[in-house]
N, C-alpha and C positions, 0 to 999 in steps of 0.2 A: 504494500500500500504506500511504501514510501516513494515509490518510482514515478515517473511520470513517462508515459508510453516504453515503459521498457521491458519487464518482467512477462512470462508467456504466462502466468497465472494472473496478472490483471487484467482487469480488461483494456485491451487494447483503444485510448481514447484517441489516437493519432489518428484509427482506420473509420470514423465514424462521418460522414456527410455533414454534421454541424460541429465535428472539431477544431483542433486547429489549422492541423494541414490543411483541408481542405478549405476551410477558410481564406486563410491566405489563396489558395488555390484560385479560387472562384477571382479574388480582387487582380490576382495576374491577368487571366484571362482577359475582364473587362478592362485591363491596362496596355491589352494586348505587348504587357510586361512580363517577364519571368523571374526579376529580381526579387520578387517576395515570395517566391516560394523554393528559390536557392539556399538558402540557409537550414533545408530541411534534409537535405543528401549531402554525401559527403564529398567530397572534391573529385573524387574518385568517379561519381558515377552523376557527376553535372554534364558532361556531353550527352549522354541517352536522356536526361532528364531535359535538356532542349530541342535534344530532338522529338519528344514527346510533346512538348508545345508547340515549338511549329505545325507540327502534323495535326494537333486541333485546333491552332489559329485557322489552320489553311480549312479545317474541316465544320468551323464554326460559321463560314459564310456560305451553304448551302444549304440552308432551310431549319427550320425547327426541330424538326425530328434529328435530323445531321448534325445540328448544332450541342444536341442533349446526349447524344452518342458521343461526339468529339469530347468532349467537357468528360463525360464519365472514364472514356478510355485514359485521359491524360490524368483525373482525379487518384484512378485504380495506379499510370506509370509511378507516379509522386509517391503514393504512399508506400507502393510495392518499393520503392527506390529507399524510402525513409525506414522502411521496418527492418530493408537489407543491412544499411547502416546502424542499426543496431540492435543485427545479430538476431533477430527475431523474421520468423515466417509472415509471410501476407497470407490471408486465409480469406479476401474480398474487405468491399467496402461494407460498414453495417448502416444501419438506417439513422436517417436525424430523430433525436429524442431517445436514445440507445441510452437504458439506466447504465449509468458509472459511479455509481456505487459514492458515499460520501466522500471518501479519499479524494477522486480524483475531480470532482465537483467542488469539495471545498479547496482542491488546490487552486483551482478556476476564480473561482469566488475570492481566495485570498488575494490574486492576483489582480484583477479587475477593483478592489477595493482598497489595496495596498497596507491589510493587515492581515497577520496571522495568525492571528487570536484562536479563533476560531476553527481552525487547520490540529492546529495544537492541541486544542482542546480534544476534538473528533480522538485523534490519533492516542491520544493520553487515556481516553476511555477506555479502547480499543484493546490497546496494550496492556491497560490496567486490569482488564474483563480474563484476555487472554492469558494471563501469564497467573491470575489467581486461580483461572478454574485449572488449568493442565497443575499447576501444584497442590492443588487440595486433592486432584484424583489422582496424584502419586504418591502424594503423603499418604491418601490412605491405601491403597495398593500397598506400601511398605509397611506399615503393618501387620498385614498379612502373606506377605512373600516368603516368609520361612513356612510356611501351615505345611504347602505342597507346592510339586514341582510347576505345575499349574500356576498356581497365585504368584510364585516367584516369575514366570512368564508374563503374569498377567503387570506384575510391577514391572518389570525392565522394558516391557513395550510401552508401557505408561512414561517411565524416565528417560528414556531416550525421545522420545515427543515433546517433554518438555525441557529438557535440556537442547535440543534444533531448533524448538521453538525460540527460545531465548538468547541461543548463539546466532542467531539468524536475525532477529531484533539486533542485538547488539552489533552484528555485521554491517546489516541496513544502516543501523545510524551511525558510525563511524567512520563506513566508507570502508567497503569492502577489502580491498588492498591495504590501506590502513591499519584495518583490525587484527589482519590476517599476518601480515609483518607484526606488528605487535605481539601477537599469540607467540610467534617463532620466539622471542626474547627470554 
């Protein structure tokens, strides 16, 4: 939840018709610009990505139906281009009003209001929820893990989820590489 279009477990808010890519998207087009939607691909793969608006500049002046085809095909190059850059599958475009979940709605929102209050908050529930129930259901699994071989399974499947869970938070927020060097110490 801490990511913003990255992780293949969130949902992807890049691939969405009223996100940002496309967003931007849309204001190229009508600029018969490409400069605002470059900063979505990586350097690498900016020549296919004008080649992909040319091809629906050129496709946007033959009708309405051709113009909603061109537009879609170049929405699909961009983002398929932007997901590549980071390392995530295109799997299509989703619909405008596609639920995203408070994470990445309230990251939206922090943004457009220029606080983060509220982001924080979301997120601090979240974690707080999270991280007490996987330890009360392992506290009590330990317990009873010595009874039988059973219950000792039932605790170390129990502790190892909470233990990922929590190394995985602490990864998140400190920045993967980071934390990771760190740990080596």
């Amino acid at each position: 939840a801490l990511a913003y279009c990255a992780p293949a477990r969130v949902f992807a808010h890049c691939d969405t018709l009223d996100g940002p890519v496309v967003t931007d998207a849309r204001l190229a087009l009508e600029k018969a610009d490409p400069t605002p939607v470059l900063k979505w691909v990586k350097k690498e793969a900016e020549a296919e990505l004008r080649a992909a608006f040319d091809k629906a500049i050129a496709g946007r002046s033959k009708g309405e139906q051709e113009k909603e085809a061109a537009d879609k095909e170049f929405f699909e190059a961009l983002v398929r281009l932007h997901r590549q850059g980071e390392g995530e599958s295109f799997t299509g475009l989703k619909p405008s009003g596609t639920d995203l979940g408070p994470a990445v709605s309230g990251a939206d929102k922090a943004l457009e209001n220029g606080s983060v209050d509220s982001l924080v908050q979301i997120l601090t529930e979240e974690v707080n929820k999270g991280v007490r129930e996987r330890f009360n259901n392992t506290f009590e699994k330990k317990k009873h893990a010595g009874e039988s071989v059973e219950a000792g399974r039932m605790f170390v499947e129990a502790y190892v989820d909470f233990v990922h869970y929590v190394e995985g938070l602490y990864l998140n927020a400190r920045g993967k590489a980071e934390a990771e060097a760190e740990h080596k110490h």
